[in-house]
C-alpha positions as CSV (number, residue, x, y, z in Angstrom):
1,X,75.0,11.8,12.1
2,X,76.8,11.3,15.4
3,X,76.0,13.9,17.7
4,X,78.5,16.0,19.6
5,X,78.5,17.8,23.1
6,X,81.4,19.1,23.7
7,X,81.7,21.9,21.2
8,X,82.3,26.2,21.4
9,X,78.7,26.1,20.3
10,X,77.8,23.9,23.5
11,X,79.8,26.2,25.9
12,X,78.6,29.3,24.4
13,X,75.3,27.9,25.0
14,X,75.8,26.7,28.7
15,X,76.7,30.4,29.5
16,X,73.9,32.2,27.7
17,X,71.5,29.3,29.2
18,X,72.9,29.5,32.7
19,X,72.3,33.5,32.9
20,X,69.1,33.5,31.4
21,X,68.0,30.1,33.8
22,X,69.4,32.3,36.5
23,X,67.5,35.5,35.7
24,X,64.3,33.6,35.2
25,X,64.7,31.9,38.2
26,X,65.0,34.8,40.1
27,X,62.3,36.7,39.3
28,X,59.7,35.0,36.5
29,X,58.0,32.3,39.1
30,X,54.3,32.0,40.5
31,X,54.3,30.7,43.7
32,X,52.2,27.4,45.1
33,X,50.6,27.1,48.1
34,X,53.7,24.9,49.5
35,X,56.1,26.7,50.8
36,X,59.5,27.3,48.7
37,X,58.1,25.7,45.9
38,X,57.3,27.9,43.0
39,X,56.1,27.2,39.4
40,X,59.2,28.3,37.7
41,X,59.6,28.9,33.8
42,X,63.4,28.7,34.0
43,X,62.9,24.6,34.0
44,X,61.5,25.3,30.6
45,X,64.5,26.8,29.3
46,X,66.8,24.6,31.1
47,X,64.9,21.6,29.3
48,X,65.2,23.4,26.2
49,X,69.3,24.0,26.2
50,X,69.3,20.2,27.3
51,X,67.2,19.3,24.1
52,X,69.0,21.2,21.8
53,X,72.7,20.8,22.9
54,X,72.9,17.6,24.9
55,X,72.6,16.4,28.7
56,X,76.0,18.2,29.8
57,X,75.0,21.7,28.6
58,X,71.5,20.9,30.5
59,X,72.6,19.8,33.5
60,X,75.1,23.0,33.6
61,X,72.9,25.3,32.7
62,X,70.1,24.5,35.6
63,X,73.0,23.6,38.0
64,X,75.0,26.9,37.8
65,X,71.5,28.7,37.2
66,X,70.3,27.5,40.2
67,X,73.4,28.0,42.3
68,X,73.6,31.3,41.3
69,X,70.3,32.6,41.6
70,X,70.4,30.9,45.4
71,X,73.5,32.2,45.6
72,X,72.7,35.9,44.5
73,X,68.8,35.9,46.6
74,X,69.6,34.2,49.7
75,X,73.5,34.3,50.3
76,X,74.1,30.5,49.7
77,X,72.8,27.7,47.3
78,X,70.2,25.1,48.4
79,X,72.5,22.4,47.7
80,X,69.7,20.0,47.3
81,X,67.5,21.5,44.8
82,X,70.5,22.8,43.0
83,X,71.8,19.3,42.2
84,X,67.8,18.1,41.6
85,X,67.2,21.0,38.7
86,X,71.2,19.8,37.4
87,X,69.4,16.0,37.0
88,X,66.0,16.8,35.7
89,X,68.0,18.6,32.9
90,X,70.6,16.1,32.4
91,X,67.8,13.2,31.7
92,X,65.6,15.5,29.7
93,X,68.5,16.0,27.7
94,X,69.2,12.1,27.0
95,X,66.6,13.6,24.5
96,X,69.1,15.1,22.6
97,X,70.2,11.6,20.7
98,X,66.3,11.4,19.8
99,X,65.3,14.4,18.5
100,X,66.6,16.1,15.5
101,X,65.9,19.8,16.0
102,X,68.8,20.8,14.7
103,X,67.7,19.5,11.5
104,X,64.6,21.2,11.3
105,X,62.4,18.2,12.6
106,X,59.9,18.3,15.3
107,X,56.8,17.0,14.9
108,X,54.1,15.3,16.9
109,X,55.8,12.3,18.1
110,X,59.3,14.1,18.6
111,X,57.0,16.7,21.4
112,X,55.8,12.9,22.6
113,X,59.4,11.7,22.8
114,X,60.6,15.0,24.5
115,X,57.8,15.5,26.9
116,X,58.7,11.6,28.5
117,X,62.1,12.1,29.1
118,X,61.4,15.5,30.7
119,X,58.8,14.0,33.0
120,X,60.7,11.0,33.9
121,X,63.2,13.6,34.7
122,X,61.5,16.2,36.9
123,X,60.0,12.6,38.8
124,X,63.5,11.6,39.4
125,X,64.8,15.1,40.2
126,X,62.0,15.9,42.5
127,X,60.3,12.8,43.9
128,X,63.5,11.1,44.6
129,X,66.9,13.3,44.6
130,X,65.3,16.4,46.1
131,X,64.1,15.2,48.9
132,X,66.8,12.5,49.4
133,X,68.8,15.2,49.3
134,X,66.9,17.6,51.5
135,X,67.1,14.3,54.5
136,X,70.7,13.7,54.1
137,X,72.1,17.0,54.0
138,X,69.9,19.4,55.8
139,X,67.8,16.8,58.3
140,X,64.4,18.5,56.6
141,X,61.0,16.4,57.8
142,X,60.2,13.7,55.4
143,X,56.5,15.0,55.1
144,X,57.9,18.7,54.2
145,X,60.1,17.4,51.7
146,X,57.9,14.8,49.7
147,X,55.3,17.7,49.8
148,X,57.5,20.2,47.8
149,X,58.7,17.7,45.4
150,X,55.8,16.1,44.5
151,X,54.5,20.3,43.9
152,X,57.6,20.4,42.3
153,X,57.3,17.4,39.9
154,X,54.0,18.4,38.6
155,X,54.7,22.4,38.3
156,X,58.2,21.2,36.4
157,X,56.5,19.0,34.6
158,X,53.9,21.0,33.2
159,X,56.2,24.1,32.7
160,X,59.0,22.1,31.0
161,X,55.9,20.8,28.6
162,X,54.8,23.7,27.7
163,X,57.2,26.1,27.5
164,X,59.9,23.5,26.6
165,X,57.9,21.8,23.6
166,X,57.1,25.5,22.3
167,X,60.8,26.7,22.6
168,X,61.8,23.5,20.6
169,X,59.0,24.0,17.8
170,X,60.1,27.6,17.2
171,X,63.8,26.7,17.0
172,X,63.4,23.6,15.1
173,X,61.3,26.3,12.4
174,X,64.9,28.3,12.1
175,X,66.5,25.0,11.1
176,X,66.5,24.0,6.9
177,X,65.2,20.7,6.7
178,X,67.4,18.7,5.1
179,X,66.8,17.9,1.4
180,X,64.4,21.3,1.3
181,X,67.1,23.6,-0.6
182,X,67.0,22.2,-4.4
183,X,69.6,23.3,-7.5
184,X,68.7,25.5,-10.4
């Protein structure tokens, strides 16, 4: 079954993701002992969206998430980190054409499948375009901003694991598996 991401379903989803990646960002994190780098559930949900309704809707939903909560707490987005969460979520969600949640299917090696392209994301987000990033545009030291994305990567990492792989096991249990319903 080809695959689709450009649907109503997929922008209804990129709006109800964004707010609640926004809401979560702003006020569901635990901070770490570097500075401006918090563990942050919202990448969990971000991964999720991305998982479930393709790399656009997961890039969106951590890009305008991010933006806005930045936007709303401080007066003006971290460009930097903004576009970083908008990548991690775009190449977790090159997990999309793997996975078949929607049909009701994730087992063991599907959470395997899942949980390497969301760390392969959160190392490129945050080991390379974060700090990159946080160079180019805002002349940040390069010891500050390796720091914070390596604490970044791991605390991403782990969240988007867990909560991530739990999000996708409970929806793919909503799904019918296919061949399940039989005729009486």
């Amino acid at each position: 079954m080809k695959k689709e991401i450009f649907t109503t379903k997929t922008i209804v989803a990129t709006g109800l993701g964004a707010a609640l990646f926004m809401v979560l960002f702003m006020f569901v994190k635990v901070p770490s002992p570097v500075p401006e780098t918090n563990l942050q559930v919202a990448y969990g949900v971000s991964v999720f969206f991305a998982a479930v309704f393709g790399p656009l809707c997961g890039f969106l939903v951590a890009f305008i998430g991010h933006a806005l909560s930045d936007f709303l707490s401080y007066g003006a987005p971290w460009w930097s980190w903004v576009v970083a969460s908008g990548v991690s979520a775009l190449i977790a969600g090159l997990s999309f054409y793997k996975l078949k949640v929607e049909e009701g299917e994730f087992d063991t090696k599907d959470m395997i499948t899942f949980n390497i392209f969301q760390i392969a994301a959160n190392a490129v987000a945050w080991l390379i375009v974060a700090p990159a990033l946080d160079i180019i545009i805002y002349s940040e030291p390069t010891n500050i901003v390796f720091a914070q994305g390596a604490i970044a990567f791991l605390l991403d990492s782990l969240t988007a694991g867990i909560v991530g792989t739990l999000l996708l096991l409970a929806y793919s249990k909503t799904k019918t598996k296919k061949g399940t319903l039989s005729k009486e």
